[in-house]
C-alpha positions in Angstrom: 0.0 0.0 0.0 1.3 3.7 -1.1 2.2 5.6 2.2 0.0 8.6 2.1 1.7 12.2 1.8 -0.7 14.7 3.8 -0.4 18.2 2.1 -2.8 21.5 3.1 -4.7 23.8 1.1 -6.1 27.1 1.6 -8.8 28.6 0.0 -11.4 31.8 0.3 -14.7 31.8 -1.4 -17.2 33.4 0.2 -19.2 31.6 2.5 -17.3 29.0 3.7 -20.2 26.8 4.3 -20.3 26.3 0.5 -16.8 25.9 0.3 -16.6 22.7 2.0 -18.8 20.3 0.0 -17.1 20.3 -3.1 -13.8 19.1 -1.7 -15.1 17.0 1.1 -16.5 14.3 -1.4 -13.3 14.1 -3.5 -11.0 10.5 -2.6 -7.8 11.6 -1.1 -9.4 14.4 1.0 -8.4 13.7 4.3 -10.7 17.0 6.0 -11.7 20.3 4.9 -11.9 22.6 7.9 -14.0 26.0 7.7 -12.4 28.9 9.6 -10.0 32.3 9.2 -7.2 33.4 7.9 -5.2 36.6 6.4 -6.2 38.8 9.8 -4.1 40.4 12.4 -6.2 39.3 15.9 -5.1 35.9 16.8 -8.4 32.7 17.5 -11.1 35.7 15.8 -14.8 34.6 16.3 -17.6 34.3 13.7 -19.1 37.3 15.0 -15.8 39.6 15.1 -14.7 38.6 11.1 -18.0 39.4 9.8 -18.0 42.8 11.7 -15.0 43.7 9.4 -13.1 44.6 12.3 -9.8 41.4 12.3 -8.9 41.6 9.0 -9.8 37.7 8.2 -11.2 35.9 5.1 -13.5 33.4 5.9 -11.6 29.8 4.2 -11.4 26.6 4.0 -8.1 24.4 4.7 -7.5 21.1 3.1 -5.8 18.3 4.3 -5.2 15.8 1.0 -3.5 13.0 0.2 -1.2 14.0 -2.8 -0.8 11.0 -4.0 -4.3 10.9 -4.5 -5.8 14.1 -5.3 -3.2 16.8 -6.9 -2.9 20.3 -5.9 -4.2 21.1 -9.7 -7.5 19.5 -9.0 -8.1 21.3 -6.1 -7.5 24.5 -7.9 -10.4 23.0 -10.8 -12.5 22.6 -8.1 -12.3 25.7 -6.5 -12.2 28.2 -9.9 -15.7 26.3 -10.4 -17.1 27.4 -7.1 -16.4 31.2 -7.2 -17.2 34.2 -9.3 -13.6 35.0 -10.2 -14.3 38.4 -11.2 -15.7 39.7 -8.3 -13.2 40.7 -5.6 -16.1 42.5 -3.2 -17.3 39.3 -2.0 -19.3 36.3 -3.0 -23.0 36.0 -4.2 -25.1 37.4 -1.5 -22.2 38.0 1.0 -20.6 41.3 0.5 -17.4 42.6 1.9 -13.3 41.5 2.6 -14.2 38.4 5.0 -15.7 37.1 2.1 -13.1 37.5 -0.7 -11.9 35.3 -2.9 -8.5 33.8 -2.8 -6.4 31.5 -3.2 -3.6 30.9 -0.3 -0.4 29.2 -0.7 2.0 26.9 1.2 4.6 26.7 -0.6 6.3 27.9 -4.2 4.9 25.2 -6.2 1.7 25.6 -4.8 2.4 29.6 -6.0 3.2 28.5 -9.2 0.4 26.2 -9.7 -1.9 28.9 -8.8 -0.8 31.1 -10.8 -0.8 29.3 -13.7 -4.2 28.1 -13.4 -5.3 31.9 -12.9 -3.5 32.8 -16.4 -5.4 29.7 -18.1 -8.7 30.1 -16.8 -8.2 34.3 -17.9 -7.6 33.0 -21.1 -9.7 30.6 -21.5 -12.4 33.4 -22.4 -15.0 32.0 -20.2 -15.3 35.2 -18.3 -15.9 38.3 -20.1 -14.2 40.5 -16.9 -11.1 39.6 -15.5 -10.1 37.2 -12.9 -9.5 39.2 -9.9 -8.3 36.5 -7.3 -5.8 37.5 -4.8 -2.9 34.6 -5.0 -1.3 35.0 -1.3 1.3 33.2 0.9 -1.1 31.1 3.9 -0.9 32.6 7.3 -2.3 31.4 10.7 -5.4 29.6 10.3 -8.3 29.5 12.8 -10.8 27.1 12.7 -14.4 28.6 13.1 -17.1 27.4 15.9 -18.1 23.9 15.9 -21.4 24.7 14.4 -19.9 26.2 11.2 -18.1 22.9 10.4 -19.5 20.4 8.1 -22.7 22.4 7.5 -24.4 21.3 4.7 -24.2 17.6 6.7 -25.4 19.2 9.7 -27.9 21.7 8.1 -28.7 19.8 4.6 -32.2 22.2 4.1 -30.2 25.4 5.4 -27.5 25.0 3.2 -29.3 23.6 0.2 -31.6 27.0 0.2 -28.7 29.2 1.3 -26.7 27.7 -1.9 -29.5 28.5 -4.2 -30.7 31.5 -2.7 -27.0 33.0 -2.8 -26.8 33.2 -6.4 -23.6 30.6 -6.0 -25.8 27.7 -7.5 -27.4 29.6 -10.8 -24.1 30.9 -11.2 -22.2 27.5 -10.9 -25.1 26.4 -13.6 -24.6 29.6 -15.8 -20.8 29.0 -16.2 -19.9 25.2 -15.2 -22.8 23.5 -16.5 -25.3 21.5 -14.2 -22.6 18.8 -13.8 -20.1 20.7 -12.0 -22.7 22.3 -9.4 -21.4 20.5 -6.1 -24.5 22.0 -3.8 
């Protein structure tokens, strides 16, 4: 049996309750965690990141198997989950906590990112251009208990707050009904 080789990943896209879906039911994921990173006031609660006040983005962190699941699929996954071209926030959820981006831990995971960012901007799917902050990781901060694993915990919540977002028609709109991951 192949020894695994745990790597993380670090992504912003809005709502971080519809960030974890689509990675959590890929093989070689070992967790997805939701929570904060990018701010300045160390273990930040829910409450004090969406006042606007720490200076986090809320995320998702990935632990995967890389010798399962490459860093390049992740990044397919997440470009298919976002509005690229929108820098304000996500959908429904206005303002920096809820920013896209994409957070790196280490150079090839830079490089990757960056490349993928230059293929998908000229790939002409999107008639604006892709606006995704590539950044080094900082600390991460898990959020409350109740945030993680939502759309298990909440199925109805989540399945009305990923349509009534605007994530799932836009997911439709530009991915096609077989890459919404609701």
């Amino acid at each position: 049996m192949e020894e695994k080789h745990l790597e993380k990943a670090t992504f912003a896209g809005g709502c971080f309750w519809c960030m974890v879906k689509p990675f959590d039911e890929q093989p070689g994921i070992e967790k997805v965690i939701s929570g904060y990173t990018g701010g300045t006031k160390k273990n930040p609660t829910y409450e004090e990141v969406c006042a606007g006040h720490t200076g986090h983005t809320e995320a998702v962190q990935i632990t995967y198997d890389s010798n399962q699941f490459s860093y390049e699929k992740l990044l397919d996954i997440f470009w298919q989950q976002i509005d690229p071209t929108d820098a304000a926030g996500q959908f429904y959820d206005r303002g920096s906590s809820y920013r896209p981006a994409i957070f790196y831990h280490n150079e090839q995971q830079r490089r990757l990112a960056e490349a993928s960012k230059h293929a998908l901007a000229a790939s002409g799917r999107f008639q604006k251009p892709i606006v995704v902050n590539i950044e080094p990781a900082a600390a991460f901060y898990p959020a409350e208990d109740y945030h993680q694993s939502f759309y298990e915990k909440n199925p109805e919540r989540y399945a009305s707050y990923h349509e009534g977002s605007g994530r799932a028609a836009f997911i439709r709109v530009y991915w096609g009904d077989k890459h919404e991951k609701n």
